[in-house]
PDB file of N, H, CA, C and O in Angstrom:
ATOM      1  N   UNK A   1     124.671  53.364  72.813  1.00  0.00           N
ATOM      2  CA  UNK A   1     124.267  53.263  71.422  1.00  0.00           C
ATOM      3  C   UNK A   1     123.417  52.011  71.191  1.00  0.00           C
ATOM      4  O   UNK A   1     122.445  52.083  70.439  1.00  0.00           O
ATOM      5  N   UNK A   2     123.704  50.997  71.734  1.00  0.00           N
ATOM      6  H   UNK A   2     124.493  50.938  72.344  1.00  0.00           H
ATOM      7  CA  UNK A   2     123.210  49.588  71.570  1.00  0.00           C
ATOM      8  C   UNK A   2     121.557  50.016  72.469  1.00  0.00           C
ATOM      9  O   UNK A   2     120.563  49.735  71.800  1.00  0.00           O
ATOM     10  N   UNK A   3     121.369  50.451  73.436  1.00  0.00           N
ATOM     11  H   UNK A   3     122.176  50.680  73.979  1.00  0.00           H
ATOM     12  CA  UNK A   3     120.064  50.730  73.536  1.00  0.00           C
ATOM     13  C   UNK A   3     119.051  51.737  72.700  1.00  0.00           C
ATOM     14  O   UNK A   3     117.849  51.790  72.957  1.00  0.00           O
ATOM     15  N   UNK A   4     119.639  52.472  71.742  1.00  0.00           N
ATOM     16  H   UNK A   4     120.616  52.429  71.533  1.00  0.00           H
ATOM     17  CA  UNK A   4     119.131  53.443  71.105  1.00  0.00           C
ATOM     18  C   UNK A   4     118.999  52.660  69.999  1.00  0.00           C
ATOM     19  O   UNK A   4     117.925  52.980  69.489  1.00  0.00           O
ATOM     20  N   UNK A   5     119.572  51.716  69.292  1.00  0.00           N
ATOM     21  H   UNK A   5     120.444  51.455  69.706  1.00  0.00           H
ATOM     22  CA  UNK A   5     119.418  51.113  68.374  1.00  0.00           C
ATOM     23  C   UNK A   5     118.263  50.131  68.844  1.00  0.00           C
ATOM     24  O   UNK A   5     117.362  50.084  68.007  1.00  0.00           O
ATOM     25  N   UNK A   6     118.051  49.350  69.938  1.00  0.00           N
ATOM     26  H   UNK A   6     118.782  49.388  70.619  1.00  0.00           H
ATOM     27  CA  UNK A   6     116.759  48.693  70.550  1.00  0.00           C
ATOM     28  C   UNK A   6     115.595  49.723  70.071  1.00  0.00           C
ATOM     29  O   UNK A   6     114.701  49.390  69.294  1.00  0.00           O
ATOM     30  N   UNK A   7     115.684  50.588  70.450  1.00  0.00           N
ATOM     31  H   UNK A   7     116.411  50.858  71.082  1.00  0.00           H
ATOM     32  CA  UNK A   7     114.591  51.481  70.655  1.00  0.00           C
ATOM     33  C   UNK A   7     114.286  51.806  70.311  1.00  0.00           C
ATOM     34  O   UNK A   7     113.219  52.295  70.682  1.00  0.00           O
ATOM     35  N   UNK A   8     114.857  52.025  68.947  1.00  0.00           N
ATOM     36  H   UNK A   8     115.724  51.628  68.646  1.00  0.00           H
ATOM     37  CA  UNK A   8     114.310  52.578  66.761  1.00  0.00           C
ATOM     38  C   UNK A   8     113.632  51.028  66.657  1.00  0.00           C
ATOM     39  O   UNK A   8     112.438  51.000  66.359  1.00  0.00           O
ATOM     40  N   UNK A   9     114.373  49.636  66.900  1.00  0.00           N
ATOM     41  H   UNK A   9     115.343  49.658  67.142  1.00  0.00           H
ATOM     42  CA  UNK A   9     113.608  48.661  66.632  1.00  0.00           C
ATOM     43  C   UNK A   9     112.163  48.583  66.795  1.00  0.00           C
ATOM     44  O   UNK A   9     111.267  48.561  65.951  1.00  0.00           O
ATOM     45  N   UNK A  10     112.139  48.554  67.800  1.00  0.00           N
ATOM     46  H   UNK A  10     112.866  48.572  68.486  1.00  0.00           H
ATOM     47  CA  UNK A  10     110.953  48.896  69.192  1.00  0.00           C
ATOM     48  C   UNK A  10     109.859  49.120  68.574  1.00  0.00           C
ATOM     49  O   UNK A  10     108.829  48.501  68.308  1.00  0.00           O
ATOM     50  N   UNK A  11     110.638  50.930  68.263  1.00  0.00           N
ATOM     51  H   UNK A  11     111.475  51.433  68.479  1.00  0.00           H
ATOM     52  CA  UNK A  11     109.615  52.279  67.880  1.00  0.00           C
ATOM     53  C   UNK A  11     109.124  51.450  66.272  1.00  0.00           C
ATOM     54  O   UNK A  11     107.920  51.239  66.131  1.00  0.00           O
ATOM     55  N   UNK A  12     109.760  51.166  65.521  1.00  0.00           N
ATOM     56  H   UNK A  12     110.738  51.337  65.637  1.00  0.00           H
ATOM     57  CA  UNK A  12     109.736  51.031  64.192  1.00  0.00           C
ATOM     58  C   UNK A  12     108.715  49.635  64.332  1.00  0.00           C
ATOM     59  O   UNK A  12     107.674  49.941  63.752  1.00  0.00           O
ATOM     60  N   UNK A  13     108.621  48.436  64.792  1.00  0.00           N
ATOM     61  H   UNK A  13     109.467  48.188  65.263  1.00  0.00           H
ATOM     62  CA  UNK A  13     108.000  47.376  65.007  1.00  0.00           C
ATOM     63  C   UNK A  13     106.295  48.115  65.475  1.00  0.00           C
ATOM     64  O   UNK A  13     105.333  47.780  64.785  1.00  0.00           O
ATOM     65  N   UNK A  14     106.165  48.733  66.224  1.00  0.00           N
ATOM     66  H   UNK A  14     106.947  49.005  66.785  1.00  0.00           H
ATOM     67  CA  UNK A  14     105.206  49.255  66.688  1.00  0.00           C
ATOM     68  C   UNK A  14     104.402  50.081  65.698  1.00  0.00           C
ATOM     69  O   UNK A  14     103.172  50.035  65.664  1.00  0.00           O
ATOM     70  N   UNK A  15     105.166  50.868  64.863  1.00  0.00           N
ATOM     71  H   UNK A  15     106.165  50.906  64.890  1.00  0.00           H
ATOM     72  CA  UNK A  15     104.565  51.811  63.731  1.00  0.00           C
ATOM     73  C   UNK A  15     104.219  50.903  62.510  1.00  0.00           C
ATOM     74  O   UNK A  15     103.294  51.377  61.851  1.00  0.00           O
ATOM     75  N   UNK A  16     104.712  49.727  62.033  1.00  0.00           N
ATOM     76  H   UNK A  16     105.463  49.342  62.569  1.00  0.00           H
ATOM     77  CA  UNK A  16     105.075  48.669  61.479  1.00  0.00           C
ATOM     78  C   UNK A  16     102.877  48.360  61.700  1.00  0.00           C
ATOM     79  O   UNK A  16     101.948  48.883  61.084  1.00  0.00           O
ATOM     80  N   UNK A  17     102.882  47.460  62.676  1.00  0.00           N
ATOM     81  H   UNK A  17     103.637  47.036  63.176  1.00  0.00           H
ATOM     82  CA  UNK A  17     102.094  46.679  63.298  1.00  0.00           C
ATOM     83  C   UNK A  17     100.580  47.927  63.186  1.00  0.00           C
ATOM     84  O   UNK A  17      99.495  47.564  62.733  1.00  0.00           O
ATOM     85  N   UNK A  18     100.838  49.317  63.679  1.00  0.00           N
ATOM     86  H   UNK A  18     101.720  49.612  64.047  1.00  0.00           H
ATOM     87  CA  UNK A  18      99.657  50.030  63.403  1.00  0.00           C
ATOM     88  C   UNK A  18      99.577  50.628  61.798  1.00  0.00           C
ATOM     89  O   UNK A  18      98.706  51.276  61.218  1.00  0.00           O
ATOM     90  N   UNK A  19     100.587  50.225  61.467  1.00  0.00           N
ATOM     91  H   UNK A  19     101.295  49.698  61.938  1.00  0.00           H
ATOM     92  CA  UNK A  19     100.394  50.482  59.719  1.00  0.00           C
ATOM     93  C   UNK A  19      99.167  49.359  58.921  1.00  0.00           C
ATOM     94  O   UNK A  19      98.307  49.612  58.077  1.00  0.00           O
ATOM     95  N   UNK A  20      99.621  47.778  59.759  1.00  0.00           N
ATOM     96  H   UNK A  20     100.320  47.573  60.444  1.00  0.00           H
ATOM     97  CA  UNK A  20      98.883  46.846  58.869  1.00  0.00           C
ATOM     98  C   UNK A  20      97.753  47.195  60.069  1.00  0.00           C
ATOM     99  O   UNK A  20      96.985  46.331  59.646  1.00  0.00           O
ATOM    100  N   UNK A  21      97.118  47.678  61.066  1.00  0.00           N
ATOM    101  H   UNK A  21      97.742  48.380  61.410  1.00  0.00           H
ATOM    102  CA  UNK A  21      96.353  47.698  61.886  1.00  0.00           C
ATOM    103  C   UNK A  21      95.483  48.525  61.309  1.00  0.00           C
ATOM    104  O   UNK A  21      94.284  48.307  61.486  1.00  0.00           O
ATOM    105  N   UNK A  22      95.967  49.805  60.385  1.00  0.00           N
ATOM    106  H   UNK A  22      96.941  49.982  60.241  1.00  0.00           H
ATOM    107  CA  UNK A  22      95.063  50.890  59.882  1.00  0.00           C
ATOM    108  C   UNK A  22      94.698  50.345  58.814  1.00  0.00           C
ATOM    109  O   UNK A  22      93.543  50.672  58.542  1.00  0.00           O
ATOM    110  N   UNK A  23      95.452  49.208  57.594  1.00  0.00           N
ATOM    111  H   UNK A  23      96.390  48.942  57.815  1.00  0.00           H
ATOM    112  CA  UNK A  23      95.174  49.103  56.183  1.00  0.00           C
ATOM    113  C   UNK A  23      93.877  48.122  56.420  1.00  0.00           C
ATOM    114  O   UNK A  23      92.933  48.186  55.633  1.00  0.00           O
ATOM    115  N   UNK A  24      93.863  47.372  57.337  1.00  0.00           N
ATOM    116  H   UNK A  24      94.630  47.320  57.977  1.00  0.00           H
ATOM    117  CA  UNK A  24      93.095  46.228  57.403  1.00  0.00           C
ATOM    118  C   UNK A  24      91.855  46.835  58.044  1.00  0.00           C
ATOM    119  O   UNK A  24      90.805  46.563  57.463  1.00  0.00           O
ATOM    120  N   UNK A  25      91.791  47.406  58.848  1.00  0.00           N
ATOM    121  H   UNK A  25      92.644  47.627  59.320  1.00  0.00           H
ATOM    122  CA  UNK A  25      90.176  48.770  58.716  1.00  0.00           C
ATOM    123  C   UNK A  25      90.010  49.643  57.845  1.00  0.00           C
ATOM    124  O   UNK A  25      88.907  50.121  57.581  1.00  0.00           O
ATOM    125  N   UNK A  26      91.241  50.013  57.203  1.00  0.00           N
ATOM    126  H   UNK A  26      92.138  49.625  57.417  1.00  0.00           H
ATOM    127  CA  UNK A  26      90.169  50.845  55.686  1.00  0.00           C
ATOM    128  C   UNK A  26      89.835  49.779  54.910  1.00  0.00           C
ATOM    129  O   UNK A  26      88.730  49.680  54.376  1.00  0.00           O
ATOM    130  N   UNK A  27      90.788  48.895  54.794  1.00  0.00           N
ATOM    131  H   UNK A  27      91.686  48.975  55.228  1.00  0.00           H
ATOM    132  CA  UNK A  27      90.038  47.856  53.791  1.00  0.00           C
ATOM    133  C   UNK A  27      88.523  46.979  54.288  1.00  0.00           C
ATOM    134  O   UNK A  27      87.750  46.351  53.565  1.00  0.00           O
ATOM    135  N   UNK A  28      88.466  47.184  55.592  1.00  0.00           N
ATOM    136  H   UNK A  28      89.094  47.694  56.180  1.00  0.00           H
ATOM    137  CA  UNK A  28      86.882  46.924  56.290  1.00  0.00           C
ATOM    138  C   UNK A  28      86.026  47.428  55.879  1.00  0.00           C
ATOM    139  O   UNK A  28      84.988  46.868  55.528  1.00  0.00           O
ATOM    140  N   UNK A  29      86.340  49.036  55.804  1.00  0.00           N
ATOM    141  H   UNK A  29      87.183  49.491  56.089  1.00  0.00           H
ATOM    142  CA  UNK A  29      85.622  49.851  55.962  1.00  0.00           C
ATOM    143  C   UNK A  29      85.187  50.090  54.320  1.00  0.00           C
ATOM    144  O   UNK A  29      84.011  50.298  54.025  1.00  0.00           O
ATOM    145  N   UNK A  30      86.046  50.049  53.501  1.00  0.00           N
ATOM    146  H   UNK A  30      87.003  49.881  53.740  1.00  0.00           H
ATOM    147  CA  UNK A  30      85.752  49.874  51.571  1.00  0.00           C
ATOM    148  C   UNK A  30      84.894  49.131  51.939  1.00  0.00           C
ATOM    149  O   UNK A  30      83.697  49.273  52.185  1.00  0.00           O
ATOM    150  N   UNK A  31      85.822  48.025  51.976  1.00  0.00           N
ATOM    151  H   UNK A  31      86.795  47.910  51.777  1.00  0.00           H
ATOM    152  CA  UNK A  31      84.189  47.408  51.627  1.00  0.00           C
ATOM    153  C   UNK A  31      82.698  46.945  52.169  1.00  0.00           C
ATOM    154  O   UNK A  31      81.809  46.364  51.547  1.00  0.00           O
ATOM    155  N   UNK A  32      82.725  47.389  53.508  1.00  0.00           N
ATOM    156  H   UNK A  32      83.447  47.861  54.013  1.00  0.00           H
ATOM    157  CA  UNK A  32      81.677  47.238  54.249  1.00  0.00           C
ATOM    158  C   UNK A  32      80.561  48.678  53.480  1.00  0.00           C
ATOM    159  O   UNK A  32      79.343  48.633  53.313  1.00  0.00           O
ATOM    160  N   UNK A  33      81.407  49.703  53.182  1.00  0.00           N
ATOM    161  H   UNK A  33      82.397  49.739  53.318  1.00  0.00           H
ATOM    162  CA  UNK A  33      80.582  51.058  52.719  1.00  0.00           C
ATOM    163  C   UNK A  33      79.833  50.371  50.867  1.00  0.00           C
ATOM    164  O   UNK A  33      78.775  50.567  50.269  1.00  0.00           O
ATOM    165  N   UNK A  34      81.146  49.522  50.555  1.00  0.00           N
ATOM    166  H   UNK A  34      82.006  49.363  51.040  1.00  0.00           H
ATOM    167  CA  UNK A  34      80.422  49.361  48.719  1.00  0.00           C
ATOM    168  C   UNK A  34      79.368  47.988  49.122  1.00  0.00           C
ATOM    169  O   UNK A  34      78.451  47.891  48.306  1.00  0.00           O
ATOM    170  N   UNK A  35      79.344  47.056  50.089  1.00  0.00           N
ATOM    171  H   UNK A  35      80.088  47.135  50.752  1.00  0.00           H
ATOM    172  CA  UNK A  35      78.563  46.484  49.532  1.00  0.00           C
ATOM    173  C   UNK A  35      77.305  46.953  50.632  1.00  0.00           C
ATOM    174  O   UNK A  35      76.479  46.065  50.843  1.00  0.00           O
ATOM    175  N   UNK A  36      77.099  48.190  51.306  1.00  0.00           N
ATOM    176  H   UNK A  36      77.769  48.911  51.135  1.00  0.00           H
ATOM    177  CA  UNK A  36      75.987  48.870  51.659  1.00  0.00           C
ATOM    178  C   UNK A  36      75.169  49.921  50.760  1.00  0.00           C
ATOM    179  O   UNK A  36      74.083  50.463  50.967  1.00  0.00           O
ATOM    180  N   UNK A  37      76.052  50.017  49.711  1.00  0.00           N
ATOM    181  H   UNK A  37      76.934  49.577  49.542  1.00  0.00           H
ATOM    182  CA  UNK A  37      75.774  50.622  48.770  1.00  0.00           C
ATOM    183  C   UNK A  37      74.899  49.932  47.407  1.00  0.00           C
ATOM    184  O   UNK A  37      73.958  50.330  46.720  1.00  0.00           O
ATOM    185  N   UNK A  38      75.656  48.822  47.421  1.00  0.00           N
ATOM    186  H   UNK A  38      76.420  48.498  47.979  1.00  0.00           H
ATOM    187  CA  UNK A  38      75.323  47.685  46.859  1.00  0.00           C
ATOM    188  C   UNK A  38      73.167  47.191  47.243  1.00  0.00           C
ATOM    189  O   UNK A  38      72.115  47.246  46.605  1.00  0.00           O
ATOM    190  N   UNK A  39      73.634  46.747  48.689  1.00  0.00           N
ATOM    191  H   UNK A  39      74.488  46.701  49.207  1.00  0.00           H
ATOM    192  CA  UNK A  39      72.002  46.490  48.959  1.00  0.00           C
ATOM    193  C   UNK A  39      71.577  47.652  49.053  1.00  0.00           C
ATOM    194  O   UNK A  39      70.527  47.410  48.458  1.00  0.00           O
ATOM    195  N   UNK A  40      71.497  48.670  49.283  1.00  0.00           N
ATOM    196  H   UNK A  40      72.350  48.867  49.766  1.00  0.00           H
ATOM    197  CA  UNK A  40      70.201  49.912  48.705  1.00  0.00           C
ATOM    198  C   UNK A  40      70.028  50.017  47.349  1.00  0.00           C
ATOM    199  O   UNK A  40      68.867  50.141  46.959  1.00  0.00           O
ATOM    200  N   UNK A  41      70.774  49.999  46.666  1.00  0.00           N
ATOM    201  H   UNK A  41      71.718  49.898  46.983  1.00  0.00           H
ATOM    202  CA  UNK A  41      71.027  50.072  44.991  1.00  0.00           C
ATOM    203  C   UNK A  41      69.493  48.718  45.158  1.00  0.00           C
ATOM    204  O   UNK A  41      68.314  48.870  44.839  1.00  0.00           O
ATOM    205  N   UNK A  42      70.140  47.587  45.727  1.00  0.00           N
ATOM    206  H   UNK A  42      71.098  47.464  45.987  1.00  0.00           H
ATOM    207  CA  UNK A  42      68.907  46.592  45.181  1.00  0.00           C
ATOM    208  C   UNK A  42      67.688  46.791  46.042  1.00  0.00           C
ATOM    209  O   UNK A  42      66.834  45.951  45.758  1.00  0.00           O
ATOM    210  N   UNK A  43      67.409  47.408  46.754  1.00  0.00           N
ATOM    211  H   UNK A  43      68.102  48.091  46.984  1.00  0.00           H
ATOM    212  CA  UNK A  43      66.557  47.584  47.900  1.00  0.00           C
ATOM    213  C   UNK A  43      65.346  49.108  46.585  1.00  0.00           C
ATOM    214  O   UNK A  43      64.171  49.262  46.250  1.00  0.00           O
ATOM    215  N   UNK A  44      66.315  49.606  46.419  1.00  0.00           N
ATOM    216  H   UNK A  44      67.269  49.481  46.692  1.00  0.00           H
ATOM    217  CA  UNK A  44      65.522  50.432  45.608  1.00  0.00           C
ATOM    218  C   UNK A  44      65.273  50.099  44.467  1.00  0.00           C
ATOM    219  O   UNK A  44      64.238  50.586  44.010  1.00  0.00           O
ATOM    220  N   UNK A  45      65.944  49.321  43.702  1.00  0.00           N
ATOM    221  H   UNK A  45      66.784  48.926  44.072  1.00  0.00           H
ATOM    222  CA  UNK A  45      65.499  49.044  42.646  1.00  0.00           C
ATOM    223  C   UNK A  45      64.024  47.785  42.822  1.00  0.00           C
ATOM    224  O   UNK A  45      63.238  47.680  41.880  1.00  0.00           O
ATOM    225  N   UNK A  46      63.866  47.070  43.901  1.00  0.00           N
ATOM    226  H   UNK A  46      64.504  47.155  44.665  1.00  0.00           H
ATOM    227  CA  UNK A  46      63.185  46.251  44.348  1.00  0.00           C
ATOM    228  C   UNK A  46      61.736  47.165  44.642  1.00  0.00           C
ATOM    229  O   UNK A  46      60.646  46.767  44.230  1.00  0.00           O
ATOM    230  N   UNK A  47      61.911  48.484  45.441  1.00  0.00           N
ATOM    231  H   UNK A  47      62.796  48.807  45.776  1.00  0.00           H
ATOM    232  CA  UNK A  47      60.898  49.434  45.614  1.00  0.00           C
ATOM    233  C   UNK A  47      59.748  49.890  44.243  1.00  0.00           C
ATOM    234  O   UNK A  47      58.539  49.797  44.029  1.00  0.00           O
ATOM    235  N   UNK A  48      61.137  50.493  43.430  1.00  0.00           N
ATOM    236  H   UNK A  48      62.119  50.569  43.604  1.00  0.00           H
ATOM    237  CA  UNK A  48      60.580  50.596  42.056  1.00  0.00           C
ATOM    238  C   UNK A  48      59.645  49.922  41.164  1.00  0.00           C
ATOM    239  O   UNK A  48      58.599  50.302  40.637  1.00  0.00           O
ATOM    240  N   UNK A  49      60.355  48.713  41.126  1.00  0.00           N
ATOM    241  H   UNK A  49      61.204  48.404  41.554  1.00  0.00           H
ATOM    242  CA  UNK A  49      59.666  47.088  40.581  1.00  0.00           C
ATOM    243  C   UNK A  49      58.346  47.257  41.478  1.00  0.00           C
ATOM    244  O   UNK A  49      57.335  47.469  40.809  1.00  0.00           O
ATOM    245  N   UNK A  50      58.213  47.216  42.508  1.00  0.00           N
ATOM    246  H   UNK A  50      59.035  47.044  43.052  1.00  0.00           H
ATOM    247  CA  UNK A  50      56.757  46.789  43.154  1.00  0.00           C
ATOM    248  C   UNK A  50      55.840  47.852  43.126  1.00  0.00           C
ATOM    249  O   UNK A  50      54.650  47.664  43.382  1.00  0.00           O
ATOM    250  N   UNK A  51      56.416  49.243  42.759  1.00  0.00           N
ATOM    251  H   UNK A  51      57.382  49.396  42.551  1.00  0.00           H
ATOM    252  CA  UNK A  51      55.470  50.224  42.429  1.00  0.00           C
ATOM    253  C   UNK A  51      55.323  50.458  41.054  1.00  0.00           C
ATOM    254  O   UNK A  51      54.631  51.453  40.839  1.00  0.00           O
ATOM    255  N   UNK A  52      55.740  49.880  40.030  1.00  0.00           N
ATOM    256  H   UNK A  52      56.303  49.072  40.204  1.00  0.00           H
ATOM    257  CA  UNK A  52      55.303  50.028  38.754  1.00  0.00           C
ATOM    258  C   UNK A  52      54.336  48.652  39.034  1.00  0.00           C
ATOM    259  O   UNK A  52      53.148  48.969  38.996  1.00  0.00           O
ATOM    260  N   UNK A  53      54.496  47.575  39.237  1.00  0.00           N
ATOM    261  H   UNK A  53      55.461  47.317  39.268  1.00  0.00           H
ATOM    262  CA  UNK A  53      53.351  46.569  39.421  1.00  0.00           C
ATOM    263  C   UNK A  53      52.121  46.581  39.360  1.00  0.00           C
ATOM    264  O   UNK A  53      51.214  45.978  38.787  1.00  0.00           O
ATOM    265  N   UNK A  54      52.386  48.058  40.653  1.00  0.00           N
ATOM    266  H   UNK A  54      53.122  48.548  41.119  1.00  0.00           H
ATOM    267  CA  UNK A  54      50.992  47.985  41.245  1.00  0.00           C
ATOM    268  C   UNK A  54      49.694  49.254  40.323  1.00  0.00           C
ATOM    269  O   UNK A  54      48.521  49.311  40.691  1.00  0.00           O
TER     270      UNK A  54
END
């Protein structure tokens, strides 16, 4: 019993560790996608501006 109880630890520490392993790449991934979203938003609005200019 005392090794089966190790071994939920174990298992549970491990699922634990790829839980904050997955939150901390979606949270990469938010926000790496909004602020790419971000510079085209200004990239085009920058396009715009230089073709009404002209």
């Amino acid at each position: 019993m005392n090794n089966f109880i190790l071994f939920l630890n174990t298992f549970f520490s491990y699922i634990l560790v790829m839980i904050v392993v997955a939150v901390v790449a979606g949270t990469g991934m938010f926000i790496g996608i909004k602020m790419r979203k971000s510079k085209d938003a200004k990239a085009e609005a920058a396009e715009e501006e230089a073709a009404a200019e002209e």
